[in-house]
FIFIKOL-782691 format. One record per residue (C-alpha): residue number from 1; x negated, y, z negated. Coordinates in nm, 3 decimals. Example, Ala and Ser with C-alpha at 12.3 -4.5 7.8 and 13.67 -1.06 7.14 Angstrom:
BEGIN
R num       u       v       w
R   1  -1.230  -0.450  -0.780
R   2  -1.367  -0.106  -0.714
//
This chain:
BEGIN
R num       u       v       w
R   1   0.000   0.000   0.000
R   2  -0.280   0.249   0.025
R   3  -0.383   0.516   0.282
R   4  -0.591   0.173   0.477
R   5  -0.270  -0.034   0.530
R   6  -0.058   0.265   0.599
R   7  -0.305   0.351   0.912
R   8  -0.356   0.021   0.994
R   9   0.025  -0.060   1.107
R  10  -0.018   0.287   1.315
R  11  -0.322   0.202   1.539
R  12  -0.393   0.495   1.835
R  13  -0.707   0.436   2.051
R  14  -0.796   0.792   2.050
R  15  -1.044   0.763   2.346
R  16  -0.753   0.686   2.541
R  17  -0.520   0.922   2.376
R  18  -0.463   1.160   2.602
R  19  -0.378   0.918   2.869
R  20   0.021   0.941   3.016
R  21   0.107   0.596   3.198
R  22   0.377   0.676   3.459
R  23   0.593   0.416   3.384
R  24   0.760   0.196   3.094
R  25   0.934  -0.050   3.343
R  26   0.635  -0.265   3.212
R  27   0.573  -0.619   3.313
R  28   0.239  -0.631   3.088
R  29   0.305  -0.586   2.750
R  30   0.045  -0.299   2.591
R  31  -0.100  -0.272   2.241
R  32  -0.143   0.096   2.243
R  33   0.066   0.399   2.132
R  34  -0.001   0.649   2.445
R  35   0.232   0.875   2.504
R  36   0.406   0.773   2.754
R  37   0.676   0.922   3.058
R  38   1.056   0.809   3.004
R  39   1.250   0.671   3.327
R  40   1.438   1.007   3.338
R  41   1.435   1.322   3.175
R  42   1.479   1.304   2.771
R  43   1.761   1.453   2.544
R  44   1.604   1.360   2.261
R  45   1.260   1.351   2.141
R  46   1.278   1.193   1.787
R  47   1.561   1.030   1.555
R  48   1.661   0.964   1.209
R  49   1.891   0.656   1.080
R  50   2.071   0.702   0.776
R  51   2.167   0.333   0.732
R  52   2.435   0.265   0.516
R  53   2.400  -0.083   0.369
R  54   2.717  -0.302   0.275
R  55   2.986  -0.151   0.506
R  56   3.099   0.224   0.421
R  57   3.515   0.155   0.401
R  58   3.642   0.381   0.681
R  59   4.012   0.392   0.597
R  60   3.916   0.571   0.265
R  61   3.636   0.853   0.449
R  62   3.678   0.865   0.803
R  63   3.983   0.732   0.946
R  64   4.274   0.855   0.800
R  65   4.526   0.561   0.827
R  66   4.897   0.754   0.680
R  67   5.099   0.379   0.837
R  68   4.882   0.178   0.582
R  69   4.894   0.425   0.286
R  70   5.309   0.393   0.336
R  71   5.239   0.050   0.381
R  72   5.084   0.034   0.055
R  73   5.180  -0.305  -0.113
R  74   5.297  -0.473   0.176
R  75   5.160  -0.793   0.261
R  76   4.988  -0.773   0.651
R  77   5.155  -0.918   0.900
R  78   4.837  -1.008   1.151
R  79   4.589  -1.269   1.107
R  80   4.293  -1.180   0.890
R  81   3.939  -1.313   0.833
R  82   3.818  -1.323   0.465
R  83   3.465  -1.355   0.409
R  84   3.578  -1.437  -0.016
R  85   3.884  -1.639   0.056
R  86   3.954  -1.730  -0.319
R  87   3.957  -1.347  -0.446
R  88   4.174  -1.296  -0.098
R  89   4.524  -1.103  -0.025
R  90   4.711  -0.983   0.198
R  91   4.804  -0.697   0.038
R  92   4.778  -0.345   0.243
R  93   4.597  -0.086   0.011
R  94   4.637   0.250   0.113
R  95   4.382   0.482   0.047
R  96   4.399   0.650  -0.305
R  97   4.236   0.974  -0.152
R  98   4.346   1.282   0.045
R  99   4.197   1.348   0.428
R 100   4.238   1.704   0.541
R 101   4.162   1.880   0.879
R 102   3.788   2.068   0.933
R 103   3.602   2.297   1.179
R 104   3.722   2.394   1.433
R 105   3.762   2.050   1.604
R 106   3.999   1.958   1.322
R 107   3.866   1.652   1.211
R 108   4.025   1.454   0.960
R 109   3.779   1.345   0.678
R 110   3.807   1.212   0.314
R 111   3.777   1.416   0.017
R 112   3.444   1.190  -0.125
R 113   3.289   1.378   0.197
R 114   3.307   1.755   0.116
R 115   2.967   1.857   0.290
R 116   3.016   1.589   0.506
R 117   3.350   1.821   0.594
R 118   3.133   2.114   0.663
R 119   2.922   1.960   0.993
R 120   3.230   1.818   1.182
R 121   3.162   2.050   1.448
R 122   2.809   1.902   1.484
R 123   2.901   1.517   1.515
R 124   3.036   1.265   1.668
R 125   3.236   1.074   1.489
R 126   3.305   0.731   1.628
R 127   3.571   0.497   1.538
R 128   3.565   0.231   1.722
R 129   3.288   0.040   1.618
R 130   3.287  -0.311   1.685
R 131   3.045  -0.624   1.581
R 132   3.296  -0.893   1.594
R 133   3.126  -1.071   1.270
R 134   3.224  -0.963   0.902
R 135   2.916  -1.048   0.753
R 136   2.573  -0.862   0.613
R 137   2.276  -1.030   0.775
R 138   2.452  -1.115   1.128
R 139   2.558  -0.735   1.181
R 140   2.227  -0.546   1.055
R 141   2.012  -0.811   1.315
R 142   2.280  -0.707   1.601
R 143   2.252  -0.338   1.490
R 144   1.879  -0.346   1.499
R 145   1.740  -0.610   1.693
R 146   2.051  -0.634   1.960
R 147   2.138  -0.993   1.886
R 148   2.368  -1.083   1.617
R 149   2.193  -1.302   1.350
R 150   1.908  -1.377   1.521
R 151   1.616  -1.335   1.363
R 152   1.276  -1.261   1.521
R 153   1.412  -0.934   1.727
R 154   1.241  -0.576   1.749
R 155   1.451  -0.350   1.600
R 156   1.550  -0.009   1.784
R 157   1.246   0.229   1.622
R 158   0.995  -0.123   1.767
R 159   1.180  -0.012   2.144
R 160   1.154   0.339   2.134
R 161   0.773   0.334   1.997
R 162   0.694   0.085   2.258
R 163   0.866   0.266   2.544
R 164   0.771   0.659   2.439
R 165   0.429   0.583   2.231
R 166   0.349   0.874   2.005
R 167   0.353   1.248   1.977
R 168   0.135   1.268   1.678
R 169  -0.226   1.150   1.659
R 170  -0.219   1.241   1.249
R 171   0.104   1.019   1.141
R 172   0.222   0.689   1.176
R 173   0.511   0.736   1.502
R 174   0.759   0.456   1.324
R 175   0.842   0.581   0.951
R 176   1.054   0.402   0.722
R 177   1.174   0.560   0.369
R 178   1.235   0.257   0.157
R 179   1.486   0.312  -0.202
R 180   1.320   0.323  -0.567
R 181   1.578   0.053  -0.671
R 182   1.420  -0.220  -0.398
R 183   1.478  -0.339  -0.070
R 184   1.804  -0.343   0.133
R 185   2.005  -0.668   0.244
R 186   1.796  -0.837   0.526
R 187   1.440  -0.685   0.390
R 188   1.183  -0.633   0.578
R 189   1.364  -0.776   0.880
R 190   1.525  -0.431   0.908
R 191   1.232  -0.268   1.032
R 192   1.066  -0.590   1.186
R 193   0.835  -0.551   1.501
R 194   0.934  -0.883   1.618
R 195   0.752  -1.050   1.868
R 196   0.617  -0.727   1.959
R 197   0.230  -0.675   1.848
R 198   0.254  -0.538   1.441
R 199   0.139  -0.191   1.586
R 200   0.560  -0.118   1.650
R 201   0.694  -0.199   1.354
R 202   0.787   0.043   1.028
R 203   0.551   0.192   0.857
R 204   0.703   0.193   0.486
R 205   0.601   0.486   0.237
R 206   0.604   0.410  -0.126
R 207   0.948   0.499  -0.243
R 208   0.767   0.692  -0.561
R 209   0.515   0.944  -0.542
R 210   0.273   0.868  -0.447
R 211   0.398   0.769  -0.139
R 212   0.102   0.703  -0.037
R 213  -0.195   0.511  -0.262
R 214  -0.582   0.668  -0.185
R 215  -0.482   0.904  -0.008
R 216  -0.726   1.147  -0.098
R 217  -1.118   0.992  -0.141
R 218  -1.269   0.977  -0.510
R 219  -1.466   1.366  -0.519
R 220  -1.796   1.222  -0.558
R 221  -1.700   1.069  -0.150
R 222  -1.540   1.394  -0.040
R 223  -1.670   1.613   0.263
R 224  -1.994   1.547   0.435
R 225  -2.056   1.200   0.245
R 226  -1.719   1.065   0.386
R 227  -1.768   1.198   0.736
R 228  -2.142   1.060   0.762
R 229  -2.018   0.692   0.603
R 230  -1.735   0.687   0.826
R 231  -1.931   0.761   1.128
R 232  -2.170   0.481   1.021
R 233  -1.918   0.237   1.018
R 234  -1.792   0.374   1.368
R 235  -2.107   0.334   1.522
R 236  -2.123  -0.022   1.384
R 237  -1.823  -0.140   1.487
R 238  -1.832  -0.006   1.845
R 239  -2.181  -0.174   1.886
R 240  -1.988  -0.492   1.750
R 241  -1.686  -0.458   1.972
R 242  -1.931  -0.393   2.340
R 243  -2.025  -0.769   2.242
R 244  -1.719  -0.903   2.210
R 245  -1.470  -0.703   2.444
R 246  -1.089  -0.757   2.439
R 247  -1.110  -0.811   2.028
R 248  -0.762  -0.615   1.938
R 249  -0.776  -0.683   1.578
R 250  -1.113  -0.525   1.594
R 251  -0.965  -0.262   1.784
R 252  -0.682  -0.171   1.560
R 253  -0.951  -0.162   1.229
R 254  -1.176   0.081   1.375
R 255  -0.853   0.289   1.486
R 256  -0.739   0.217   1.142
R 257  -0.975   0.376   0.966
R 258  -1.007   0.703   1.234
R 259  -0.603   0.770   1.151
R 260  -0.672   0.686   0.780
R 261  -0.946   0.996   0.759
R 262  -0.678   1.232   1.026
R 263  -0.390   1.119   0.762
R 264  -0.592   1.248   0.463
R 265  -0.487   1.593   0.550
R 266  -0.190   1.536   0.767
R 267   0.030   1.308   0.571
R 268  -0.062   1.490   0.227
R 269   0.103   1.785   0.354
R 270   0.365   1.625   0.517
R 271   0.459   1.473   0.254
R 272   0.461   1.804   0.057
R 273   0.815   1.934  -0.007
R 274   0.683   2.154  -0.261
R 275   0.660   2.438   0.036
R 276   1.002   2.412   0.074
R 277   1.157   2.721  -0.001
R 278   1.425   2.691  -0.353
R 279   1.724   2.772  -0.123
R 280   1.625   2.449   0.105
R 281   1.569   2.240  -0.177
R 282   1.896   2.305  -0.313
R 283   2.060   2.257   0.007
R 284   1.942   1.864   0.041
R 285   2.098   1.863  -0.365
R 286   1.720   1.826  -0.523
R 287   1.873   2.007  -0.809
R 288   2.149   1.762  -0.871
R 289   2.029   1.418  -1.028
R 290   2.337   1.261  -0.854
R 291   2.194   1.323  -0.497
R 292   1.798   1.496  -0.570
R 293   1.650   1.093  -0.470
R 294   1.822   1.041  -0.180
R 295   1.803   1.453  -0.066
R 296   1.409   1.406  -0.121
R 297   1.378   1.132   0.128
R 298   1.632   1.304   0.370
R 299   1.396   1.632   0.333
R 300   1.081   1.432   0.410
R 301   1.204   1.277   0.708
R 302   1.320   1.632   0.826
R 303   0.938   1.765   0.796
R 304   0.790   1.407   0.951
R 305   0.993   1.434   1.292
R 306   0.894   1.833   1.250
R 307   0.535   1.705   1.270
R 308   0.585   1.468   1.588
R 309   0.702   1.132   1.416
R 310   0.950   0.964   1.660
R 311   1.166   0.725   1.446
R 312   1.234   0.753   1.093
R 313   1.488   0.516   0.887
R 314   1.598   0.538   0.516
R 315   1.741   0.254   0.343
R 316   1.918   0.186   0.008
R 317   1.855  -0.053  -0.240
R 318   2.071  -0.376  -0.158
R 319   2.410  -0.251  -0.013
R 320   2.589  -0.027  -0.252
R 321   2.859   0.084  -0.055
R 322   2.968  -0.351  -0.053
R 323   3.311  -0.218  -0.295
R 324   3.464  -0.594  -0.340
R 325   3.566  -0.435  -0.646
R 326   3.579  -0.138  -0.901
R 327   3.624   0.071  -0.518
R 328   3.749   0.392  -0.715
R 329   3.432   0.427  -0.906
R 330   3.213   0.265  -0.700
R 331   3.305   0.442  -0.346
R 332   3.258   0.822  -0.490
R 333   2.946   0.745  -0.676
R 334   2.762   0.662  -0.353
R 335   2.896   0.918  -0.155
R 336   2.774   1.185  -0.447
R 337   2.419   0.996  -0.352
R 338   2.413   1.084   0.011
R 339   2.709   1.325   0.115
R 340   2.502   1.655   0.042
R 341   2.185   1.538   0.127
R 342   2.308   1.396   0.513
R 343   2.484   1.671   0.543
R 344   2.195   1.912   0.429
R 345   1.991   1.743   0.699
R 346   2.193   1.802   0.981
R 347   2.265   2.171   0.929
R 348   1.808   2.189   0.840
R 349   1.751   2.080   1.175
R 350   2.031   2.305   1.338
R 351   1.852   2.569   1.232
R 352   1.556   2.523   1.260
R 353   1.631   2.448   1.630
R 354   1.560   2.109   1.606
R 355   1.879   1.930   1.670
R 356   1.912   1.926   2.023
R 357   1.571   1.738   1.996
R 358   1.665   1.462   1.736
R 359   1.942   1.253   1.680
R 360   2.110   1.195   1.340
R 361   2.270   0.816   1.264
R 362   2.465   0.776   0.948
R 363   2.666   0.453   0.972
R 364   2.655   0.073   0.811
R 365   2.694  -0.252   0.975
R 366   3.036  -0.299   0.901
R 367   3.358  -0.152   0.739
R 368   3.600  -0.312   0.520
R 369   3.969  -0.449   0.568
R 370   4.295  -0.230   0.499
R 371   4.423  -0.578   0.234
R 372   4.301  -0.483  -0.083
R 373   4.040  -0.768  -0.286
R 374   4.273  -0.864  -0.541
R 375   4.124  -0.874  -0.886
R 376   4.449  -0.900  -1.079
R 377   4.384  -0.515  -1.224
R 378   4.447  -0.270  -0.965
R 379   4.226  -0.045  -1.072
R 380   3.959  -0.310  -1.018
R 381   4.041  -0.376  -0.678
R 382   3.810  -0.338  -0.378
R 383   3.797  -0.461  -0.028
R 384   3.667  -0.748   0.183
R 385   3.440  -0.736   0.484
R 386   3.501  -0.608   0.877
R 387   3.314  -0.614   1.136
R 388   3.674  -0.592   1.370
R 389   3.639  -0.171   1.328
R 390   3.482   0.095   1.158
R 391   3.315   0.408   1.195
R 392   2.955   0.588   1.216
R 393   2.847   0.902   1.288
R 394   2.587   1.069   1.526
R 395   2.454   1.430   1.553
R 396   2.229   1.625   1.824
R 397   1.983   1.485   2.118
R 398   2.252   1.583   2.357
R 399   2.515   1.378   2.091
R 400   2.887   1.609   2.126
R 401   2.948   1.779   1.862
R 402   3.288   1.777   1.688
R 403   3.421   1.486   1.904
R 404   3.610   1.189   1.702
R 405   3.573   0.923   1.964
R 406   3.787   0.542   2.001
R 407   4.035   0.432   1.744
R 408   4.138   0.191   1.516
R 409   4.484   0.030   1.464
R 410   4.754   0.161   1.256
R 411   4.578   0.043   0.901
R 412   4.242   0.077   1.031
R 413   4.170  -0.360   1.088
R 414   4.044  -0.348   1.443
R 415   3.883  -0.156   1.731
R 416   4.187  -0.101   1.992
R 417   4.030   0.238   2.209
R 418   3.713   0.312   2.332
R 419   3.567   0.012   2.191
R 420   3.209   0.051   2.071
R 421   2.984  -0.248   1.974
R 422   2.602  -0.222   1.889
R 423   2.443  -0.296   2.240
R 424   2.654   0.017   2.393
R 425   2.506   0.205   2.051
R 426   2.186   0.076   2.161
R 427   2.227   0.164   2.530
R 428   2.342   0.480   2.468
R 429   2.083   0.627   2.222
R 430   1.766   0.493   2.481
R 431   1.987   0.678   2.719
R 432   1.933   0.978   2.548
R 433   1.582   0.912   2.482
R 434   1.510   0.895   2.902
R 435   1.520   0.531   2.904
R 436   1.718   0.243   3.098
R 437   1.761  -0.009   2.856
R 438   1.799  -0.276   3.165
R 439   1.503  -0.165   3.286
R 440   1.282  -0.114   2.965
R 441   1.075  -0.453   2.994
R 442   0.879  -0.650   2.719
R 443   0.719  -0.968   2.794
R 444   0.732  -1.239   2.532
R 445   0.688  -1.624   2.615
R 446   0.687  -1.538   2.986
R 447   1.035  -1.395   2.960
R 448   1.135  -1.090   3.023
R 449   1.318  -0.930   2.702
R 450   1.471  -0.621   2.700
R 451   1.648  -0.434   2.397
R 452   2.027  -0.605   2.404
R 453   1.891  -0.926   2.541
R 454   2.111  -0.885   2.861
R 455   2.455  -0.895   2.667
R 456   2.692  -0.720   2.837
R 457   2.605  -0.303   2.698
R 458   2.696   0.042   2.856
R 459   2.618   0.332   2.780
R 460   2.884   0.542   2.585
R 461   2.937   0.826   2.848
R 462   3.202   1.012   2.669
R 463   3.030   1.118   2.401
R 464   2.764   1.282   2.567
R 465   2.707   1.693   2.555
//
């Protein structure tokens, strides 16, 4: 976990750094982070995925259902999956809290999303998400690796790092911002390179300060000593690698260590939000312990896409928005966690000019069903998997703003307009990014693999600015 291992999963030949390959319709896989030309002229230059572990319930913050709250206490008529069949009912459950109209496009949002409220007219809300499977693990791998359930697949950030290389020579061009309380459902697996070389997958900062171990050399090491060791140990290993050309691990340590001495000063201040001015700080919620965790990581990943990082992701601990039960406590205590700070980020990069450059993802893999997860005490009640509908959100890289897009059925149970699964998600962001996703190649076992694994995808047209 130190400055070493950070560099080492970011590994830019620097000789060659400056280089811009023509093309990413590759039928050679590379081992290099070049910059390189999309098919087609770019929308968007960098991203940031809010992932929302365990399935954020729609029907109670963005998709007002009115049928199933008059419905309330009706038993469902349709057929139903249960992924906990012995705590199961049929039972509609109408959501206990108010929606209300905002912005000027009039969007209908929950009250657990007041900041949320206050960016309407910057996203895209989408409805009409579809994965087809109710649970965890299968819907995460199709969200990120374009395959539901299989394991083994690069995930989007892998793709676009691959395709685009780098912008930055100083910071790692795949980020991830990992939660103090552990790692998320599916691990590591959510920011897996695949069976792409280890130089695309996540690089994961410490979720505690220091995010980053060594950073700064012992001061007995500092200046002129470091820079005359570490051109030793250059010279040495270049006059090691002429005899054995073609050694990539080799490769990647000596490049390791050049981006560990850049990242000394680069990531350090990067990684600074103490420049932030006091209004900014208190705009991401850093002065509410509800939200100031979750706003810090949203803040940092603001300033690391600032400084030319391409894809950054931040994760919760397990899947805390999973309400099988205890719903009414449980659903508003998350969204105190991340409302203001998601919120916070949007409107930074707005004005700071940066939105039209980067899109903003805040979505989960699933949503949950309109039949309430009977625990005999109603006010213990939650609700059950569903992959059949639900909702995310998206904001800037040429993303329209203020647009609620497809629709669920009357109580919110499945996709019935403008139906939106993960490969036309996928599709459509690379579209955004300048890229074909039929055409963005990756060799593997002398097949040719591209991002969706040639399941049927499009991209999402009507949502575009």
């Amino acid at each position: 976990m130190g400055i070493g291992s950070v560099a080492l999963a970011w590994l830019l030949k620097q000789e060659k750094a400056n280089a811009k390959p023509k093309s990413v319709t590759l039928r050679e896989p590379h081992n290099d982070l070049l910059p390189r030309e999309p098919h087609f002229e770019p929308q968007a230059q960098a991203m940031i995925s809010l992932f929302q572990h365990g399935g954020p319930s729609h029907m109670d913050l963005t998709d007002p259902k009115p049928q199933l709250t008059r419905l309330n206490g009706v038993d469902y008529k349709d057929d139903i999956q249960f992924s906990f069949v012995n705590e199961a009912s049929k039972k509609l459950m109408g959501s206990p809290w108010k929606f209300e109209k905002h912005g000027e496009c009039g969007t209908e949002l929950s009250e657990l999303l007041p900041h949320t409220s206050e960016i309407v007219d910057d996203i895209c809300l989408i409805r009409s998400m579809h994965t087809g499977a109710n649970g965890h693990e299968v819907s995460i791998r199709y969200f990120h690796g374009g395959i539901p359930g299989v394991l083994g697949r690069p995930t989007l950030g892998s793709w676009l790092v691959y395709a685009l290389g780098s912008e930055t020579q100083n910071l790692p061009a795949y980020m991830v911002l990992s939660d103090p309380g552990g790692l998320p459902v599916d691990g590591v697996t959510n920011w897996s390179n695949g069976f792409m070389p280890a130089l695309f997958q996540g690089t994961v900062l410490r979720p505690q300060e220091p995010r980053i171990l060594n950073l700064e050399a012992p001061a007995h090491l500092q200046g002129t000593f470091q820079k005359q060791n570490l051109e030793l140990l250059k010279t040495l290993n270049q006059r090691y690698l002429e005899k054995r050309p073609g050694e990539a691990e080799l490769e990647a340590r000596i490049a390791s260590y050049e981006l560990a001495a850049r990242m000394q000063t680069a990531a350090a201040e990067a990684l600074d939000i103490s420049q932030e001015t006091e209004a900014t700080q208190k705009m991401y919620g850093l002065d509410n312990p509800k939200c100031r965790e979750y706003g810090t990581r949203c803040l940092i990943s603001r300033r690391l896409v600032e400084r030319g990082v391409r894809f950054v992701q931040l994760f919760h601990s397990g899947q805390p928005w999973d309400n099988h039960s205890n719903i009414t406590t449980g659903l508003p205590s998350v969204c105190q966690k991340t409302d203001q700070p998601a919120a916070a980020l949007v409107k930074d990069l707005k004005q700071r000019g940066l939105l039209d450059s980067t899109i903003v993802h805040w979505g989960g893999e699933i949503g949950r069903l309109p039949v309430t997860q009977d625990h005999g005490d109603a006010k213990k009640a939650g609700r059950d998997h569903n992959g059949q509908g639900f909702s995310i959100w998206l904001a800037g890289g040429g993303i329209q703003g203020g647009l609620a897009y497809g629709k669920t059925d009357d109580v919110g149970h499945r996709a019935v307009e403008n139906v939106v699964t993960p490969n036309d998600f996928q599709a459509t962001l690379m579209n955004q990014f300048g890229l074909n996703h039929e055409e963005l190649l990756y060799l593997s076992s002398g097949q040719e693999q591209i991002i969706t694994n040639k399941r049927p995808a499009h991209v999402v047209t009507d949502i575009l600015s």
